[in-house]
C-alpha positions in Angstrom: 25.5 -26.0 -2.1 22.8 -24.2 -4.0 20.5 -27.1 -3.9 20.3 -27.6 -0.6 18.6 -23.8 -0.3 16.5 -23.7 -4.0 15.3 -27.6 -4.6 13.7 -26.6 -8.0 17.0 -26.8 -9.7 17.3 -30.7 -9.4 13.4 -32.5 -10.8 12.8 -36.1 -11.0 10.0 -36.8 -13.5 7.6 -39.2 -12.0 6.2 -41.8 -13.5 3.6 -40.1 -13.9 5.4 -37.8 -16.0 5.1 -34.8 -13.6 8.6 -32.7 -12.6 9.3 -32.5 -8.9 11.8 -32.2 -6.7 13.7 -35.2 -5.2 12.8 -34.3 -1.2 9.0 -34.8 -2.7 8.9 -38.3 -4.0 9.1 -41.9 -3.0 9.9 -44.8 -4.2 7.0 -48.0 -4.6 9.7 -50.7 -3.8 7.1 -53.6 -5.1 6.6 -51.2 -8.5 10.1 -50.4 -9.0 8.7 -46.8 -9.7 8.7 -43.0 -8.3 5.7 -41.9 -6.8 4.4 -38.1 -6.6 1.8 -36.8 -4.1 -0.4 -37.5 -7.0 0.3 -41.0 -7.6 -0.8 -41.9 -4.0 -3.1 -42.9 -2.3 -3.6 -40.5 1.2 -5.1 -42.4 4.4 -5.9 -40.2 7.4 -4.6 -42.3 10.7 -5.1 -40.0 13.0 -6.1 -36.6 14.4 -4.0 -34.6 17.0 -3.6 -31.2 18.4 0.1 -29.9 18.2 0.2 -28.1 21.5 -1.1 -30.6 23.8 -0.7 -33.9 21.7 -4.5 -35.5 22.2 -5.1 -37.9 19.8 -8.4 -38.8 19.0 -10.0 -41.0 16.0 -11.4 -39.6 13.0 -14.9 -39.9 14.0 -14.6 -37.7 17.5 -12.3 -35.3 15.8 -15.9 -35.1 13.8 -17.3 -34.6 16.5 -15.5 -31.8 17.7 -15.7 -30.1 14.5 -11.9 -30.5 13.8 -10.9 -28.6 17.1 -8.7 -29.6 20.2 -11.3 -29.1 22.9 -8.6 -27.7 25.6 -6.0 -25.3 23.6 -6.8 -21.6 22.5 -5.5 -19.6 20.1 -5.1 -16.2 19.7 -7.3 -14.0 17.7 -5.1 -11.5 16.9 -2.1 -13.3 15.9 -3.0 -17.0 15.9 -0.1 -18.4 18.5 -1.3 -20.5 21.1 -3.0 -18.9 24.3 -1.2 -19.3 27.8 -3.0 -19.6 31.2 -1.9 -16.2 33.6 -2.9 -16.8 37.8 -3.7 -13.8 39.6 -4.9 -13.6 43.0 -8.2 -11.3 44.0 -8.7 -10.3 47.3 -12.0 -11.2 48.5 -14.3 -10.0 51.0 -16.1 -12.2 53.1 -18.5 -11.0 55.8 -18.4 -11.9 58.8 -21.7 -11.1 61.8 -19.6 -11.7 64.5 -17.0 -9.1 63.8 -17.5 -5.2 62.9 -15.0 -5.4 59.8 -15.2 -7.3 56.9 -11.8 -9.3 56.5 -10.3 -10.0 52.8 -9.4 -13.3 51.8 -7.5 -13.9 48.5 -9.0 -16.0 45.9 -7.2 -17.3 42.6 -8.4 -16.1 39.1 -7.6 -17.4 35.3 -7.4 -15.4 32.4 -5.9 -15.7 28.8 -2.6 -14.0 27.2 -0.5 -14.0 24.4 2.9 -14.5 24.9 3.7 -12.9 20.9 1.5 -10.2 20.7 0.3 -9.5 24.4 -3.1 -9.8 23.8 -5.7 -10.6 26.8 -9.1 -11.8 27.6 -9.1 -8.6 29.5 -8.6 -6.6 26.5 -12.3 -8.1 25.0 -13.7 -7.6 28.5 -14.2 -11.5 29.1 -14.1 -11.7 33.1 -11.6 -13.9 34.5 -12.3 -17.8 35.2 -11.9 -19.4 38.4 -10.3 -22.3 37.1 -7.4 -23.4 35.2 -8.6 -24.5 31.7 -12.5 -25.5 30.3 -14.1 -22.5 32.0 -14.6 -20.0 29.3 -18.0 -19.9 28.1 -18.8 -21.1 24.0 -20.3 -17.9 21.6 -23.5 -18.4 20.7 -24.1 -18.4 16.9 -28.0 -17.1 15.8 -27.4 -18.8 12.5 -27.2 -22.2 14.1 -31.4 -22.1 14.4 -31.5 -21.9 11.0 -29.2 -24.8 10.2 -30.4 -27.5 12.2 -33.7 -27.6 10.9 -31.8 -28.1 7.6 -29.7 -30.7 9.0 -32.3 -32.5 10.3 -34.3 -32.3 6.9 -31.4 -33.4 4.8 -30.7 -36.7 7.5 -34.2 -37.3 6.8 -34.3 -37.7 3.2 -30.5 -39.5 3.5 -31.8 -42.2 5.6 -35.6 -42.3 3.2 -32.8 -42.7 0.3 -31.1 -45.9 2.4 -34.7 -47.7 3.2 -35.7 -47.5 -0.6 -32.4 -48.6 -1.9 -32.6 -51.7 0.7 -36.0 -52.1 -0.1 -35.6 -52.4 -3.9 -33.1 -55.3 -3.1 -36.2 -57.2 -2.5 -38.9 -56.4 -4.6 -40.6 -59.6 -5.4 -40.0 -61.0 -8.8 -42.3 -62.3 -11.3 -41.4 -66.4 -11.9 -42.7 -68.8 -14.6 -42.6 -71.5 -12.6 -45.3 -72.4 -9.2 -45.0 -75.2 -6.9 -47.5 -76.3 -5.0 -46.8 -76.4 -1.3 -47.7 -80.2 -1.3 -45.0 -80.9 -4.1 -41.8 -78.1 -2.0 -39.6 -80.6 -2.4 -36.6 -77.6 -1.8 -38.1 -75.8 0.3 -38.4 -72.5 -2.4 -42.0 -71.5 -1.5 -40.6 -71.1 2.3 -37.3 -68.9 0.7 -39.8 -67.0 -1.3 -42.1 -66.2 1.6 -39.4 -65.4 4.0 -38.3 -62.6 1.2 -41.8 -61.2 0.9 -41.8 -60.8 4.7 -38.6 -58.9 5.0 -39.8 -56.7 1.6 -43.1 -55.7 3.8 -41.0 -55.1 6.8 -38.8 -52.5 5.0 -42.0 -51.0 3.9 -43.7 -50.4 6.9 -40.2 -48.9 7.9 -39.9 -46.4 5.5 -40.5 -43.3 5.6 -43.6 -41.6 3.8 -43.7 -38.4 2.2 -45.7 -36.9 4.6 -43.1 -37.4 7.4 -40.1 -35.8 5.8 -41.4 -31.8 5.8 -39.9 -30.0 3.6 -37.9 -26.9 5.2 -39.2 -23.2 4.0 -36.4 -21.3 2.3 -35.3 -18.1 4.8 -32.7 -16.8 2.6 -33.2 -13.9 -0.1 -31.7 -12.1 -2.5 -30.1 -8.4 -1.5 -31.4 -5.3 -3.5 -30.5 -2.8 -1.3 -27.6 -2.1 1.4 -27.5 -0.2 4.4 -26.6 3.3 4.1 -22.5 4.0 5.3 -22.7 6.4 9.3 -21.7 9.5 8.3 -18.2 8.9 10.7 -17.0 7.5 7.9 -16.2 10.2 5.8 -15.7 12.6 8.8 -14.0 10.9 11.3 -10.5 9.8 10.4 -9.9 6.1 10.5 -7.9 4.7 13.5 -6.2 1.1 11.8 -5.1 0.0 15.5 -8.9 -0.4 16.3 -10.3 -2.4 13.0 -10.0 -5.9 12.8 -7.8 -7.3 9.4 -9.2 -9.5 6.6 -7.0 -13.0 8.0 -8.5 -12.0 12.0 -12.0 -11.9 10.4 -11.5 -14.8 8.5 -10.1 -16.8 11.5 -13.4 -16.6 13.1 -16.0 -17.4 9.9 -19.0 -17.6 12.0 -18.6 -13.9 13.4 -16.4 -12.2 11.4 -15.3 -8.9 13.9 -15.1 -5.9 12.6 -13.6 -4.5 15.7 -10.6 -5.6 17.9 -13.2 -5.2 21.0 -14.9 -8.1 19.5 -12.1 -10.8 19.2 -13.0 -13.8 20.8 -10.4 -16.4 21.7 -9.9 -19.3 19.4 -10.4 -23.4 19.2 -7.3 -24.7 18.1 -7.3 -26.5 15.0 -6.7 -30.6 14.7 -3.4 -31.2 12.7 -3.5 -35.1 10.7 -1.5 -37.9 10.4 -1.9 -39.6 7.0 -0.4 -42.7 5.4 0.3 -42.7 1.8 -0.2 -45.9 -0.3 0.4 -46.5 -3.7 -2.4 -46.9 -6.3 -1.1 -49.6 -8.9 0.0 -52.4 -6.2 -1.6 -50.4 -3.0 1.3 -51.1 -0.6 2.2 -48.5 2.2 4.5 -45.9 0.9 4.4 -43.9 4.1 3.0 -45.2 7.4 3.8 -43.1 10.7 3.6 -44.2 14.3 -0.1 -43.6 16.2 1.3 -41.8 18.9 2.2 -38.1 18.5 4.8 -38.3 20.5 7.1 -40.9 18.5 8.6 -39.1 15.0 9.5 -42.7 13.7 7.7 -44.3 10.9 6.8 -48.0 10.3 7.4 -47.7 6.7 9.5 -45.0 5.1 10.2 -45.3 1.5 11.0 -41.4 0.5 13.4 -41.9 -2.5 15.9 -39.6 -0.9 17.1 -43.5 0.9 17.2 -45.3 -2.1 17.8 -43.3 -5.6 21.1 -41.3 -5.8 21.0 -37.6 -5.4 22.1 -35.0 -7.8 23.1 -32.0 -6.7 25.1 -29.2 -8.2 28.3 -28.0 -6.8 29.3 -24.6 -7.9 27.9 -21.9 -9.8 28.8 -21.4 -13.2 29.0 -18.3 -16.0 26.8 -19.5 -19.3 27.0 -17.7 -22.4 25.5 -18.5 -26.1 26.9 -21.5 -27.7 30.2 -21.1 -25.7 30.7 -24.8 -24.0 31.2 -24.7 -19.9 32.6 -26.3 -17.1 30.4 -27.7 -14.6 31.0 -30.2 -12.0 27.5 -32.4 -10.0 27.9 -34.2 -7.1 26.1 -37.8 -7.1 25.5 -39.2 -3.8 24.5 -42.9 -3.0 22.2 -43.2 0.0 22.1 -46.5 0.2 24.0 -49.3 2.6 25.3 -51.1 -1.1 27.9 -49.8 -3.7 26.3 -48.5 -6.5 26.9 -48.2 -10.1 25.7 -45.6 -12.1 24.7 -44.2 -15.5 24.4 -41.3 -16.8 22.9 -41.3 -20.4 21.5 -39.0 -22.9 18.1 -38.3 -23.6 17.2 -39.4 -26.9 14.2 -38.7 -29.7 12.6 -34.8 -29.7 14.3 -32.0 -27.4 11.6 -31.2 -24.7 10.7 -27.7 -24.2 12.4 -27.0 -21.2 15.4 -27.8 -22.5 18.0 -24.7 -23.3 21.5 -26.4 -23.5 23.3 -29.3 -24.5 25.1 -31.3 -22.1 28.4 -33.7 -22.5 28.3 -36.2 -20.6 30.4 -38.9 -19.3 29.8 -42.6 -20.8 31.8 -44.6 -18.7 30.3 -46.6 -15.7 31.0 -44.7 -12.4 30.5 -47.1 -9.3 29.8 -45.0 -5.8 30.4 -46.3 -2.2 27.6 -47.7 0.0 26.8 -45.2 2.5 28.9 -45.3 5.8 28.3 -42.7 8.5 31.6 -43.6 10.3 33.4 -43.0 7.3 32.7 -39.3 6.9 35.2 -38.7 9.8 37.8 -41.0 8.5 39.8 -39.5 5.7 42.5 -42.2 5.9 39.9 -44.9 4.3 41.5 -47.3 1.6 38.0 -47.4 -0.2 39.1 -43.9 -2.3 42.2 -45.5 -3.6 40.9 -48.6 -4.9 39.5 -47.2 -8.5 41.6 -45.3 -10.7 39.6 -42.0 -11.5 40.1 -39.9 -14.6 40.5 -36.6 -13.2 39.3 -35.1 -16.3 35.9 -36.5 -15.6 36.0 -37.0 -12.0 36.8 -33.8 -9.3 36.6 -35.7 -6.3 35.7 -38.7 -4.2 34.8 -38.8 -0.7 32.6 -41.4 1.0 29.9 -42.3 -0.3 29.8 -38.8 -2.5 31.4 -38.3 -6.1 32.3 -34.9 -8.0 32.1 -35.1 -12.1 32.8 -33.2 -14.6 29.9 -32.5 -17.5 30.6 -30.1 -20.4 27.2 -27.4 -21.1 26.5 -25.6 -24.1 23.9 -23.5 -23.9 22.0 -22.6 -27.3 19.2 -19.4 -26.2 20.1 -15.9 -25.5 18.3 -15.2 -21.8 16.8 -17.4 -19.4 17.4 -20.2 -17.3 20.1 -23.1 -18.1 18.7 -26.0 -18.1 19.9 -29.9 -19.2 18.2 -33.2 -18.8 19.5 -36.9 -19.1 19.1 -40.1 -17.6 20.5 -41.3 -14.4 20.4 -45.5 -14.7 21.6 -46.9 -11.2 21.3 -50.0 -9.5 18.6 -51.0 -6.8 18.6 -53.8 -4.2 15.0 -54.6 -3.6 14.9 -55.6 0.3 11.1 -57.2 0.7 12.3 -60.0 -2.2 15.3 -61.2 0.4 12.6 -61.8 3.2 10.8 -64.4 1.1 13.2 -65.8 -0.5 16.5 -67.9 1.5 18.7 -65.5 -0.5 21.0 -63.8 1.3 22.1 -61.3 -1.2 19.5 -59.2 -2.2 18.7 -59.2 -6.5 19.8 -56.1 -8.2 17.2 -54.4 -10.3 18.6 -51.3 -13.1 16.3 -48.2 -12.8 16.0 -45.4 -15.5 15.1 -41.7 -13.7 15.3 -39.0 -16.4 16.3 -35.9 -14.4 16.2 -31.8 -15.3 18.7 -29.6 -14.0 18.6 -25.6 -14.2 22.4 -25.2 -13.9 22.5 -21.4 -14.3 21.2 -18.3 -16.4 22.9 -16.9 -19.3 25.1 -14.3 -18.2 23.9 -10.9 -20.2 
């Protein structure tokens, strides 16, 4: 089907009122709504690395600058680095005998299993162990930025004392007690404030602590003049570092493949996604790295029927077509559905009319031992019209819906309403009702069925 390889030709809009497609939205089963990526709320759980799965918290993957502290990649192509053994013979002298005998000793180095790249390539000598050997490149810029860093926490944490300071700043009172008369104790409340306000002022930082950094950067006037190998010397492509291998490596940026260096790995994240008007879980994956199940799944592919379109079709102006949709139910409860037209001002996307049909079509709950079983009595329980419905199968349906298209070039493309039935689960665990209560929800969906035919 052509939906399964192009998923813009079947958009939900969201209640926000943004178009996307159905794989990217979930349903808020508390709201009774379709969420977006923009209509959530995204929570970072955790931080892994892909290649050897070490999960860490958010604060160490700080720490470590958002790189896996044991996996490589590679600077020329990005894949991950492998670990290569080689043996080296080794001499080791010996006073008691006239020749020196060999013994072989085992060396680590770096390689590519994509592109064949080396450490040998860059000249980096070999390591004499396994993994954590090779040595960190040392950045000239970094003297520069930690006396900036250590300005700027400086004037964050004078910013914290005066803020906790101004908390309690005494207050002027029209009304004095004499500490013979206390009878509530609020001369003792008052003092004990006025202690803590001097405290936090004998803590804070004064102005003559926090030194203010001298600026080291300039602006350019003039450049270097280009070697004269430039415009001599022709240009060999094989030896000059591209504009993503420079990029990879920000605080270096080679210009030659000699000066590749090998590569932290980057930290990939695991986020939950939450809901902003009722902030329940939407999405909320397992910890471990290891487990691809989620404790809460709510993608509106499980719970909202699909629409998909089943064969291409020839459109020409105002000449009416033939075009059949599948609607499947992915849900464990028969459904009945609607499919309505959309009434008031033609939206500009629009470029056909569509024919619909107005009776109530009621789908089978999804069964995945019924997919292999074409001899089910289910299909022969409703009387289909064929001239609106092609084909039943499952928990799948094939109708028929009449386009018209009225512009000359461009896209087809219809929008209507789908109105279907929804069993809301949570309510059924509160509740001592076994069957759960049905809820009717509107989705107004645009379909790009085809291009005019010139």
């Amino acid at each position: 089907m052509s939906t399964y390889i192009d998923i813009n030709l079947v958009k939900y809009v969201c209640s926000c009122g943004k178009k996307q497609p159905f794989c990217r939205l979930y349903l808020c089963r508390h709201c009774s709504e379709l969420r977006c990526v923009d209509c959530v709320q995204h929570e970072g759980d955790s931080h892994y690395c892909s290649h050897c799965l070490e999960n860490m918290p958010s604060a160490e993957a700080k720490m470590r600058k958002n790189r896996c502290s044991r996996c490589l990649d590679c600077p020329a192509c990005g894949n991950t680095l492998m670990t290569r053994a080689t043996n080296l013979m080794v001499t080791t002298p010996d006073a008691n005998k006239a020749s020196t005998p060999t013994t072989p000793k085992k060396m680590y180095y770096l390689a590519c299993g994509f592109c064949r790249w080396t450490t040998r390539d860059v000249a980096i000598p070999d390591q004499t162990v396994a993994s954590g050997g090779l040595p960190e490149q040392e950045n000239e810029a970094n003297k520069l930025i930690a006396p900036l860093l250590e300005h700027y926490h400086l004037l964050a944490q004078k910013e914290k004392t005066e803020k906790e300071r101004k908390k309690y700043v005494k207050r002027r009172s029209h009304m004095y007690y004499a500490a013979e008369k206390d009878k509530y104790g609020l001369i003792s409340v008052a003092m004990k404030k006025t202690s803590l306000a001097s405290a936090l002022t004998t803590h804070s930082l004064k102005e003559d602590e926090v030194k203010m950094v001298e600026p080291v950067a300039g602006t350019v006037t003039d450049f270097d003049a280009l070697p004269a190998s430039v415009y001599t010397e022709p240009l060999d492509v094989l030896t000059v570092t591209t504009m993503s291998q420079r990029l990879a490596n920000c605080e270096f940026q080679p210009v030659s493949m000699l000066g590749l260096y090998p590569l932290r790995k980057h930290l990939l994240l695991r986020k939950s996604l939450r809901c902003k008007e009722c902030e329940h879980n939407l999405i909320k994956p397992d910890y471990n790295p290891l487990s691809i199940k989620f404790k809460i799944q709510l993608n509106a592919i499980n719970f909202v029927p699909d629409i998909r379109i089943q064969s291409p079709a020839v459109f020409m102006k105002n000449k009416e077509t033939l075009v059949c949709l599948t609607v499947s139910n992915p849900s464990v409860y028969n459904m009945a559905v609607h499919l309505l037209p959309v009434e008031g001002a033609v939206d500009p996307l629009v470029t056909a009319k569509i024919d619909l049909p107005r009776q109530e079509i009621v789908i089978w709950k999804r069964d995945d031992a019924a997919i292999y079983d074409d001899t089910s009595q289910l299909q022969h329980e409703i009387r289909d019209d064929p001239s609106l419905v092609a084909f039943r199968k499952a928990n799948k349906i094939g109708l028929y819906v009449r386009v018209t298209p009225f512009v000359d070039t461009g896209d087809v493309t219809v929008n209507f309403h789908v109105k279907h039935e929804y069993r809301n689960t949570t309510a059924t665990i509160q509740s001592e009702v076994k069957e759960p209560p049905v809820v009717w929800l509107d989705h107004q969906v645009f379909v790009t069925v085809g291009k005019i035919q010139q």
